[in-house]
VOKOL-933599 format. One line per 10 residues: their letters; for each residue x, y, z of C-alpha. Coordinates in steps of 0.05 Angstrom, whole numbers, plus 5000, padded with zeros to 4 digits. Each point is the difference from the previous one (the first is absolute). Example, Ala and Ser with C-alpha at 12.3 -4.5 7.8 and 13.67 -1.06 7.14 Angstrom:
! VOKOL-933599
as = 5246 4910 5156  5027 5069 4987
END
This chain:
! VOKOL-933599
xxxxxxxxxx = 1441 4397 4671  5020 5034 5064  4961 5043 5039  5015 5072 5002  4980 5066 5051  5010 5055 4964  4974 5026 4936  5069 5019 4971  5030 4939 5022  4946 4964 4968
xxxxxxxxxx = 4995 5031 4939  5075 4993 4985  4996 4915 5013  4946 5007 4954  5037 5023 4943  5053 4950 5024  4953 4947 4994  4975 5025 4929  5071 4998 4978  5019 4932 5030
xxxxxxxxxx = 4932 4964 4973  5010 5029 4931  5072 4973 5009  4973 4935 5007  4949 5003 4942  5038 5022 4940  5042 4949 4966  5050 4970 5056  5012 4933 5036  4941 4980 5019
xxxxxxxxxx = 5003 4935 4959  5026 4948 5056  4975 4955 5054  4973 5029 5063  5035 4975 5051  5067 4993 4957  5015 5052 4968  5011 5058 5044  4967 5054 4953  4942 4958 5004
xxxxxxxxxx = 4986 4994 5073  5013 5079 5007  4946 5016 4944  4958 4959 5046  5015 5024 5062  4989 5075 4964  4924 4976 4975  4983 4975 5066  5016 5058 5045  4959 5042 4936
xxxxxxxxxx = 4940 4954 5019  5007 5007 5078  4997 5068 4978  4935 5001 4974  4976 4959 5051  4999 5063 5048  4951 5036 4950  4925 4981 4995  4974 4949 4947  4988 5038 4934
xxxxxxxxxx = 4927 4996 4985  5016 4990 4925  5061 4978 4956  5032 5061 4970  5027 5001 4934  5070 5005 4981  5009 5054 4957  4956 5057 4971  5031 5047 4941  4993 5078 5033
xxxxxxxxxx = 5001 5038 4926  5009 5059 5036  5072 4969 5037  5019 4958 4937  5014 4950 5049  4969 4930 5026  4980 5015 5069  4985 4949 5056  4937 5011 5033  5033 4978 5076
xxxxxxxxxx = 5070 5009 5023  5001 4928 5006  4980 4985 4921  5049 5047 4980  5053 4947 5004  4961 4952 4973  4982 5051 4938  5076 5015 4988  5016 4923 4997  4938 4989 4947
xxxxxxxxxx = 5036 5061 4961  5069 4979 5009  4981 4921 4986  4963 5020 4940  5066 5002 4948  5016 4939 5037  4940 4958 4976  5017 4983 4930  5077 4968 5028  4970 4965 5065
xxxxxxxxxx = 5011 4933 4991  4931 4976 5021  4957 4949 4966  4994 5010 4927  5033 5063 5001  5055 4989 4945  5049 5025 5039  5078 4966 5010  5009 5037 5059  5007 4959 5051
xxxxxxxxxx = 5046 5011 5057  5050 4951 5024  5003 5007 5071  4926 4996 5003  4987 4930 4968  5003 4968 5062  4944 5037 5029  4920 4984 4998  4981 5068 5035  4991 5033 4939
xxxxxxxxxx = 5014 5007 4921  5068 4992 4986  5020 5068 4975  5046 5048 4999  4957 5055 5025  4955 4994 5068  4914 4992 4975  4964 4995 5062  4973 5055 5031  5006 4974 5070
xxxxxxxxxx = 5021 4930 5030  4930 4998 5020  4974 5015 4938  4981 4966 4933  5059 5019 4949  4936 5035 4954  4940 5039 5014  4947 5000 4945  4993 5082 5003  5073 5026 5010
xxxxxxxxxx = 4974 5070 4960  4928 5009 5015  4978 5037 5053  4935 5005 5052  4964 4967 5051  4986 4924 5000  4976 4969 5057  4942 4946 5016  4987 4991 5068  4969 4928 5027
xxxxxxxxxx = 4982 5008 5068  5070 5020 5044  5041 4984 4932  5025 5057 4962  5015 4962 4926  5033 5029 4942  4996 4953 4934  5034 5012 4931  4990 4949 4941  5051 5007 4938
xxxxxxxxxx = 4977 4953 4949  5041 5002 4940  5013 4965 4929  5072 4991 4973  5018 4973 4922  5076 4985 5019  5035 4971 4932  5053 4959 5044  4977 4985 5053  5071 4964 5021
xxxxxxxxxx = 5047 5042 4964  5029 4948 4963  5035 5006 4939  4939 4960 4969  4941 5043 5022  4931 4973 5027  4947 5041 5004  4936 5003 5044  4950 5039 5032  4997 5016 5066
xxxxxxxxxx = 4950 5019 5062  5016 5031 5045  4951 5008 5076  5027 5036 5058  4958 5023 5062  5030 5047 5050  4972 5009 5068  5026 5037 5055  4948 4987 5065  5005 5017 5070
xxxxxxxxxx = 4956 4988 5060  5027 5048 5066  4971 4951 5057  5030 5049 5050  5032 5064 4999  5064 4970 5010  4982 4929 4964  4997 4997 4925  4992 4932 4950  5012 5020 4926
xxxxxxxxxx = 5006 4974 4932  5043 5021 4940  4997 4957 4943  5010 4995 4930  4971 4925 4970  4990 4980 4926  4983 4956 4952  5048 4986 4928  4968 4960 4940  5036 4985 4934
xxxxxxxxxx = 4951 4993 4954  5039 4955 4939  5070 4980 5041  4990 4987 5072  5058 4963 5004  5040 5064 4986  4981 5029 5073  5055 5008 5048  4962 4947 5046  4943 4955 5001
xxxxxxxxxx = 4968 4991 4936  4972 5060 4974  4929 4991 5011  4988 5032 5066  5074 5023 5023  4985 5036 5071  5045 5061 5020  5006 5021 5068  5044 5051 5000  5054 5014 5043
xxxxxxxxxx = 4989 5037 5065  4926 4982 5003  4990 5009 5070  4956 4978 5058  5019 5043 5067  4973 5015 5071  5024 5052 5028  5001 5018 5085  5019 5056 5040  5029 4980 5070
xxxxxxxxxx = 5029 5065 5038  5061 5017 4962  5007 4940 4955  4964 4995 4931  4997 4918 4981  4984 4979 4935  4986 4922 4984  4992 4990 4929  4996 4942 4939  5019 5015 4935
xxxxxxxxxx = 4987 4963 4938  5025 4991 4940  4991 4962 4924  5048 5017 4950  5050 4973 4953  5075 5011 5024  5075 5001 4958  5025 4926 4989  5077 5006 4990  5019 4943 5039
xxxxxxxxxx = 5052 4947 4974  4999 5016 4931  5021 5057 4944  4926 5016 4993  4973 5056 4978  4973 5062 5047  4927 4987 4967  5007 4937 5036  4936 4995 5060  4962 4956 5037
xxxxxxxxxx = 4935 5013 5058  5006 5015 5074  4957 5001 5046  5035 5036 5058  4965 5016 5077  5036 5051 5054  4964 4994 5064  5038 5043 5055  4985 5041 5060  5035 5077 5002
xxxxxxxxxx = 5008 5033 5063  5020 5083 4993  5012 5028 5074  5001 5077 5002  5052 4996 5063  5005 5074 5013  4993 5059 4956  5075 4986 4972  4999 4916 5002  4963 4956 4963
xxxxxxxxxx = 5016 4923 4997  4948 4962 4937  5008 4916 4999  4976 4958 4946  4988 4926 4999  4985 4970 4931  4985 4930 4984  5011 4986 4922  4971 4936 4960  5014 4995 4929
xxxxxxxxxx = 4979 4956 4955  5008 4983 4921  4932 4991 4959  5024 4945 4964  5045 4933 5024  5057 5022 4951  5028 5051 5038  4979 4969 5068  5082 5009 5016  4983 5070 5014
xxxxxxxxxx = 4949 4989 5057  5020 5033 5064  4976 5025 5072  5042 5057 5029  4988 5021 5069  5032 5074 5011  5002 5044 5069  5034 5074 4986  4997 5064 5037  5016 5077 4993
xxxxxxxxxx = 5015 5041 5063  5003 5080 4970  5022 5062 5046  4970 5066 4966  5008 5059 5060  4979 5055 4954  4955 4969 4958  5035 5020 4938  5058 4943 5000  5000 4932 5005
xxxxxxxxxx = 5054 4952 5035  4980 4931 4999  5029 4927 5002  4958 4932 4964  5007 4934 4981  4984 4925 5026  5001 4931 4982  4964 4953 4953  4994 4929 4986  4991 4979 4940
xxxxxxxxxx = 4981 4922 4989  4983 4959 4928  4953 4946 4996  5045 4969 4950  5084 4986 5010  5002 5027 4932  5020 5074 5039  5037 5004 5063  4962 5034 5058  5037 5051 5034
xxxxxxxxxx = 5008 5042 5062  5006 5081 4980  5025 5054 5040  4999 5074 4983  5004 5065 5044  5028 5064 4991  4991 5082 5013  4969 5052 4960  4991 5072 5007  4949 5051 4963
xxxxxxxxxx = 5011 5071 5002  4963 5056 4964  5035 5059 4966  4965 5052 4995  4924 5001 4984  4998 4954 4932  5062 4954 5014  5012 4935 5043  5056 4953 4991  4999 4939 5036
xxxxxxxxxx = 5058 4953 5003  4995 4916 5036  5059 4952 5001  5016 4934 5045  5012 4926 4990  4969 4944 4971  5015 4930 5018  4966 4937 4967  5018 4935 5021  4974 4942 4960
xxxxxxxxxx = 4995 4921 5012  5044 4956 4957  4960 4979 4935  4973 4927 4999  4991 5011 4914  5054 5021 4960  5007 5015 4926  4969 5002 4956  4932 4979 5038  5016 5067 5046
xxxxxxxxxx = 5059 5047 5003  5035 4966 5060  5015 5075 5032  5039 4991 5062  5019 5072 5001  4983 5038 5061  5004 5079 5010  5031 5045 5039  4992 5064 4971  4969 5072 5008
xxxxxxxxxx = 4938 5045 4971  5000 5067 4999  4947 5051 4965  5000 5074 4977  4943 5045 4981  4997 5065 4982  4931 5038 4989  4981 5074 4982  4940 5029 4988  5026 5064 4957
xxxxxxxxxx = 4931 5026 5000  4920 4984 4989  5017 4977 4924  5075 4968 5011  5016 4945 5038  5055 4945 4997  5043 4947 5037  5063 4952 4997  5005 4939 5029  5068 4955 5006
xxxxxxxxxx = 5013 4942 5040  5036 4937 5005  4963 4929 5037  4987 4935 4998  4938 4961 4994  4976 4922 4988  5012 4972 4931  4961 4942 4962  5062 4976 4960  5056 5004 5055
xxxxxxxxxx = 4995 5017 5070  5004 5077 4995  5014 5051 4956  5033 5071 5018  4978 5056 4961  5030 5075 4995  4944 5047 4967  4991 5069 4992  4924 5038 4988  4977 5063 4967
xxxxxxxxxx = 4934 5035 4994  4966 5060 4983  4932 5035 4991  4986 5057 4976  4927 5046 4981  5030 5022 4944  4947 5051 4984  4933 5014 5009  4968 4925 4986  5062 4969 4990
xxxxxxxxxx = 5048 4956 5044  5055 4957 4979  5046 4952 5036  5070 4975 4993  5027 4937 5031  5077 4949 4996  5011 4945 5026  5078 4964 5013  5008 4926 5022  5059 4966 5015
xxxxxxxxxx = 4980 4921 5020  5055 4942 5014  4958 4939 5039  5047 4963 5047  5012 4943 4957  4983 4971 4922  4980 4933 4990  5057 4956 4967  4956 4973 4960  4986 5052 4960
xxxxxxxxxx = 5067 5027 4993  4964 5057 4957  4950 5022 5038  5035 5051 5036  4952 5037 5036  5044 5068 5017  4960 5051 4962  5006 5074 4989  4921 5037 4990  4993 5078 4981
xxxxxxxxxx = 4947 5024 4969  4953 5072 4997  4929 5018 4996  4966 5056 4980  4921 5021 5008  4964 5055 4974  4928 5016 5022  4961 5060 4979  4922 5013 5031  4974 5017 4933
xxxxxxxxxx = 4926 5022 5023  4970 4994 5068  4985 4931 4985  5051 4971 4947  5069 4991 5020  5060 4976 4946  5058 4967 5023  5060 4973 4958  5067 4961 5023  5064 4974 4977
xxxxxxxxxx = 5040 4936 5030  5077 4979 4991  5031 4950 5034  5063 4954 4995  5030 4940 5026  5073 4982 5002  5017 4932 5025  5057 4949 4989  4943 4947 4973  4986 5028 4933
xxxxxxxxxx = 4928 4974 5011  4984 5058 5043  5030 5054 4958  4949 5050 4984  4963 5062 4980  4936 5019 5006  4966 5069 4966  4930 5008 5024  4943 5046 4979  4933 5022 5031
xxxxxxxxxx = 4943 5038 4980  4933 5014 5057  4938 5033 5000  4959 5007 5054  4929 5027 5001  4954 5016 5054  4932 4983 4995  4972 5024 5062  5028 5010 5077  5001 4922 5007
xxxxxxxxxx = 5013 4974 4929  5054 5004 4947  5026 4966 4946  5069 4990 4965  5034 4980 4938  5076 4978 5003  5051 4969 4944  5072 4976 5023  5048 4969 4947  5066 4982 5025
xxxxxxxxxx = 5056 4971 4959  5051 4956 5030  5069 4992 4967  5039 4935 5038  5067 5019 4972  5042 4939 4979  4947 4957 4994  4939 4990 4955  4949 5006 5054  4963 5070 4975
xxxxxxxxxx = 4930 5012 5014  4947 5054 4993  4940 5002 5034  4938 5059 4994  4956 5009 5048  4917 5033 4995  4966 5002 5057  4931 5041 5018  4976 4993 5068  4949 5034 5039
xxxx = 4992 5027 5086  4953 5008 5046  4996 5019 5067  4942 4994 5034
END
């Protein structure tokens, strides 16, 4: 964030910073590589300045909640400025969770220009609440104090343990059914060694067992299947004069999209275990400049020695130099280089280029628009394996990104946002793929107790080349879908929520033609300040058009939290 002198001044780049972090957490293009797709490295760029930000204030001497229900409002209220971005993302994601295309989930959809990437799930709508940040917290609803503190250590622990009876588990037109636990421990720790000097922990880690099939699991083989989910963090923090340095490792165990080389289906997945160790720099240069640096080292690697192809180190160095004279608009100019480098010839490594402008203005006191465009250039080696052991790519790019958000806050109850863009990002099956998309989303507290939320998706994928091989796996493919969530606080402590998925896929191999009609039903109870429990059933209902690949699949699942 940049510093600001006056209380106006700062106030208005607050709201400006409201509007541009919701921008970035309703559906949008977050779904790329950092360090190659440009939307990426901004969102980045936008989180770490937020966290250099909170850096100036004191260590909190407990973990907040995220939301709280005020009856008297009608609203979800944060209980810190801070949280009340993270409380608007939990609300906004929460239609989202029955289509995002995580483990298990059912869903079909995945985005194209995001299979590439082992940052994250490969969705069409963003999930994690911050790049530093596990993509779930065990308590996104419940509110209160929950703190232990061992010695210096401030620790905050949440354990979800839930049971799932999921009647296909691979939605397959032949349906296997199993049972399913489910163990996930949250912890968010800190230990301020200095004023200035902080070491911290954010971490979501978890244990999968398939009771009767564990050879259905995504990866490994069922019995003990360890999650680590993405943007589990380890970070020390340091203060020195003007500059706020952050060196952090994150970690991640997960299963990725597998649509490399063949007409395969989107269900299609196989385990990663991914590490980002990098060192960020933000220097608060004056009171209008501010220069951040990031340098991010990247290993990947496959779970399992049949899709060892896709093993990869990536060694990225980007920056974002922003001018902001009045604290209430934003000039800026980003980008870098990365390297990207496969263990295997199967993939060609490549040198990739991107940098470009953007601008963010408010209008107004609800309203920010923000607008980023500039080139992209990949250059990648000759391949050494051709068709049909790899796709033998020897396109290179030379092309341009650009990004356009609009966001308004209407009022406490109404808020919404559009995304569109157009930008490049690694592929598994070619080189590349270029994707034009377009982003809607709304929320609304509909009335006292009630809110409801709206969100579309458009995706417009051609990958840079199609194996020859498989003259009908085309992989050009056109995604739209909506999603629809209704929640309603019943009593103080029960809350109802019910949504709707559709999706379709449109591609020239009729393998991948699709719909998808999805359906969810929650309850959520709270048992006490620290404890709840939930019920949930999904049943989605795929219809591959053209082909006799239908499937089914219902999904029961109670789980219990606790924070401690």
């Amino acid at each position: 964030m940049l510093i600001t002198h006056s209380r106006s001044a700062s106030h208005s780049f607050h709201l400006l910073l409201l509007a541009v972090a919701a921008a970035c957490l309703v559906p949008q293009q977050l779904h790329a590589q950092y360090g190659v797709s440009p939307s990426q490295t901004s969102n980045f760029f936008n989180d770490f300045r937020n966290r250099s930000s909170q850096m100036k204030k004191s260590a909190p001497a407990a973990r907040s909640g995220d939301v709280v229900y005020d009856y008297e409002k009608g609203a979800y209220v944060s209980q810190e400025d801070q949280e009340g971005f993270q409380s608007l993302q939990q609300l906004l994601r929460s239609d989202r969770e029955i289509s995002q295309p995580s483990v298990r989930s059912g869903s079909s959809a995945f985005a194209a220009r995001s299979v590439g990437d082992y940052t994250s799930y490969s969705g069409q709508y963003s999930q994690a609440l911050s790049y530093f940040a596990p993509t779930y917290t065990s308590d996104p609803f419940m509110s209160g104090k929950r703190n232990m503190r061992l010695g210096p250590v401030n620790v905050g622990l949440g354990l979800y343990q839930a049971f799932e009876y999921n009647s296909n588990v691979r939605r397959t037109p032949v349906a296997v059914s199993d049972v399913i636990s489910s163990t996930l421990l949250n912890v968010s720790a800190n230990y301020r060694i200095t004023q200035n000097n902080v070491l911290s922990l954010t971490a979501g880690i978890g244990v999968d067992h398939y009771f009767d099939h564990p050879e259905l699991a995504a990866y490994g083989n069922g019995n003990y299947l360890l999650n680590i989910l993405p943007g589990s963090t380890l970070a020390f923090d340091i203060k020195a004069g003007p500059v706020y340095i952050t060196i952090y490792d994150r970690v991640s165990v997960r299963p990725a999209v597998n649509n490399a080389f063949i007409g395969a289906a989107n269900n299609s997945s196989f385990g990663v275990f991914q590490n980002d160790f990098g060192i960020a720099a933000n220097w608060q240069i004056n009171s209008a400049w501010a220069l951040a640096v990031n340098y991010t080292n990247t290993i990947s690697k496959a779970l399992d020695s049949a899709n060892s192809q896709f093993n990869r180190t990536m060694n990225s160095l980007h920056a974002s130099l922003t001018y902001s004279p009045t604290a209430t608009w934003i000039l800026g100019t980003e980008g870098g280089v990365s390297l990207l480098d496969y263990d295997e010839p199967t993939l060609n490594d490549a040198t990739m280029f991107n940098w470009g402008m953007f601008v963010s203005v408010p209008i107004g006191k609800s309203t920010s628009v923000k607008l980023a465009g500039g080139l992209q250039i990949f250059n990648f080696e000759d391949p050494t394996v051709i068709a049909p052991a790899g796709p033998g790519d020897t396109t290179d790019l030379n092309g341009y990104y650009y990004t356009f958000t609009v966001t308004n806050q209407l009022n406490a109850r109404f808020s919404h946002t559009l995304t569109l863009g157009h930008e490049s990002s690694i592929n598994l099956a070619s080189n590349y793929i270029t994707a034009n998309f377009i982003n809607y989303g709304l929320s609304m507290v509909a009335w006292k107790g009630g809110r409801f939320s709206l969100s579309g998706y458009y995706e417009r994928a051609e990958p840079s080349f199609t194996n020859p091989a498989f003259p009908g796996a085309q992989f050009d493919i056109t995604q739209y879908g909506l999603d629809f969530y209704y929640t309603h606080q019943l009593t103080s402590k029960l809350r109802l929520g019910t949504g709707y998925h559709w999706g379709r896929a449109d591609s020239v191999a009729i393998a991948q033609d699709s719909d998808q009609h999805g359906f969810s039903v929650d309850l959520n109870y709270t048992l006490s300040s620290k404890a709840g429990i939930n019920l949930g059933y999904r049943y989605f209902i795929t219809d591959s058009r053209g082909v006799n690949n239908d499937s089914t699949q219902s999904r029961v699942i109670i789980g219990f939290n606790y924070n401690f």
